[in-house]
N, C-alpha and C positions, 0 to 999 in steps of 0.2 A: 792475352788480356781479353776479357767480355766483359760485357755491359751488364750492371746489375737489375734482377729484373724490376726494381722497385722504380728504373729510368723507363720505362717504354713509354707510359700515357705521357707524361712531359716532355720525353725529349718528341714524340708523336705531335705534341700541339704543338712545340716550338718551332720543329721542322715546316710545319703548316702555315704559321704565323711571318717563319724567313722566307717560304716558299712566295707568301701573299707578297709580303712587304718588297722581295727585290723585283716581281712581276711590274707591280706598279713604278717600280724604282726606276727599270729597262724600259716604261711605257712613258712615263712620267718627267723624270727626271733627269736623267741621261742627257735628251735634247735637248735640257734646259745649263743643264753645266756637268761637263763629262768627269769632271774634278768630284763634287760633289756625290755623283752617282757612282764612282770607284769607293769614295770612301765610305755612304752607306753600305754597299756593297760588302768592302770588306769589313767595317764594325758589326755586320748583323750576323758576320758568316762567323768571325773571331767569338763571338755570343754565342752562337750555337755550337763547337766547340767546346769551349769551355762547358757547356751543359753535359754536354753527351761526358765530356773527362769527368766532370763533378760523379757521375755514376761508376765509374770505370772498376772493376774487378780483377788487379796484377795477378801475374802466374806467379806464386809466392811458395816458398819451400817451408811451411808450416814447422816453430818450433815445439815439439811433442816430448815434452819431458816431465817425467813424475818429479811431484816439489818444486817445481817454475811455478813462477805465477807471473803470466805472460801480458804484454798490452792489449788490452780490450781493443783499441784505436790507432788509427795515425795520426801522429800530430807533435806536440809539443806539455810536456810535463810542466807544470803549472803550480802545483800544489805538495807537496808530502808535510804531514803535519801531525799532529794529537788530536782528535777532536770527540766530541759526545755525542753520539749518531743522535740524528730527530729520530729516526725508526727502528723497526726489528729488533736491535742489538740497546743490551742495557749496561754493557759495559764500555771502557772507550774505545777507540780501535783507532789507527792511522788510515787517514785518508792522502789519497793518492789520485792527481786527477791530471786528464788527459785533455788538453784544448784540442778543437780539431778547425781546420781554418776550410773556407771553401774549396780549397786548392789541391785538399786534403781528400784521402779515399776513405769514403765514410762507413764503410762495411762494420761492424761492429758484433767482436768474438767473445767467447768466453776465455776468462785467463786460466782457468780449469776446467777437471773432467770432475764430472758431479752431476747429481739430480737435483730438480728447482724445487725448492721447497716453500718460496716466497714469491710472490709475483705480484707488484700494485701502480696502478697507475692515479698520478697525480696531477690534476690541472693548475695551469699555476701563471707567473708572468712571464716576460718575455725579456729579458734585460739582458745585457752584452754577458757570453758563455763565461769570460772570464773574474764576472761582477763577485764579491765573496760571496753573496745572497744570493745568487743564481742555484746554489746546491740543494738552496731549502727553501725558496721563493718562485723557482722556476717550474716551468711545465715538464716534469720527467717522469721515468719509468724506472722504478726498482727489483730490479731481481736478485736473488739471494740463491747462491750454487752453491751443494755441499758434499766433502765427500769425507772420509775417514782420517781426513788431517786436522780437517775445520772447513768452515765457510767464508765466504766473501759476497758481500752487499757489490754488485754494479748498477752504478745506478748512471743513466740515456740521460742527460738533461738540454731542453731547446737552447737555443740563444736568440739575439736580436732576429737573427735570417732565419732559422729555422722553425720551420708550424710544423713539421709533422712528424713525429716518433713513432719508428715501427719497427714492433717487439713479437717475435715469434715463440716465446717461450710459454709455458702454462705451467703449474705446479703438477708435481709429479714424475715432466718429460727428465729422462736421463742424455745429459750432452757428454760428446769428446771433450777432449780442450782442444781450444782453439776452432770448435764449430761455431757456424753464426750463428749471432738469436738476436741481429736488429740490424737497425739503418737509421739513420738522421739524414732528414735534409736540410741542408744547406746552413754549412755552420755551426758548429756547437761543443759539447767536451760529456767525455766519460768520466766519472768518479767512482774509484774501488773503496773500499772500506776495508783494511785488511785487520788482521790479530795485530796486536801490540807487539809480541814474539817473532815477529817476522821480521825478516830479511832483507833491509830495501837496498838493490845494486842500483835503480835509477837517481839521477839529480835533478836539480829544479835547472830547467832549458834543454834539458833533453829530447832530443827528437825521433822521436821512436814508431816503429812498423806495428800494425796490428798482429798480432800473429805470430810476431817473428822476433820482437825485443821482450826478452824478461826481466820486469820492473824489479820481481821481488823472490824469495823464497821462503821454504817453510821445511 
């Protein structure tokens, strides 16, 4: 496992911030009630933790299969549905969406191998990942990958915790599947747009590996 590099300034100030906090905690507080000072102690360290796992990057046996079309995310399956895209696509397509919880490794793949042919980013609100408005109301990033089968819309969207989407793709770039091309912090959910014609082996509550679960086929 390694740490993703989008953790270093964060987990950098936080380590700084526990560093300060338990100084004055052993200078401070301690002598005042040794009860109290174990338990800052351990809630600030349990915190810092949990930051450094929110980054974390598993040794993962990448699924690479022509006609998968694999989880963008880990997390929990939320949505498959009919719907009428807001963007790019004029016809309807089944949406497919991936909640991802803090707990969650937020690394964020392509579910094919394809060139980006679409790439836009949206400011927008902040509302819980799972809100139904969240897909078309919220602050996300669309990307559109496509290759000789067809394409798929993934579209980054925030949630309540998450401020910051970062999307490594540009039109044009040619990806694997299953290469990155983002990250979410803290909190949030992927949505696929796939063809109508496709495949879907996932169910609503499913909990599924970036990478490594194949939602759907083609």
């Amino acid at each position: 496992m390694t740490i993703h590099r989008e953790g270093t300034a964060t987990i950098s100030l936080i380590a700084l911030f526990v560093g300060a906090l338990n100084i004055a905690n052993f200078s401070y507080l301690f002598p005042v009630s040794v009860i109290a000072g174990w338990a800052l102690f351990i809630i600030s360290l349990g915190f810092f933790l949990f930051i450094v796992s929110f980054f974390r990057m598993p040794n993962r046996k990448l699924t690479i299969v022509d006609g998968a079309i694999v989880a963008p995310a880990d997390g929990k399956v939320v949505v498959i549905e009919e719907v009428t895209p807001d963007e790019y696509y004029q016809e309807k397509r089944i949406q497919l969406s991936v909640f991802m919880s803090p707990a969650n490794v937020h690394v964020n793949r392509l579910p094919i191998a394809g060139n980006i042919v679409y790439n836009k980013y949206h400011p927008g609100k902040f509302l819980v990942a799972w809100h139904p408005k969240s897909s078309t109301d919220n602050e996300r990033w669309s990307v559109v990958v496509e290759n000789e089968k067809g394409s798929i819309l993934c579209k980054q969207i925030a949630g309540a915790l998450a401020r910051r989407i970062c999307n490594y793709t540009s039109v044009g770039q040619k990806f694997n599947q299953c290469d990155e091309y983002g990250f979410i912090k803290f909190g949030s959910r992927v949505d696929l747009l796939l063809p109508i014609g496709a495949t879907i082996h996932a169910k609503i509550g499913d909990h599924v590996k970036g990478g490594v679960t194949v939602l759907a086929s083609w």
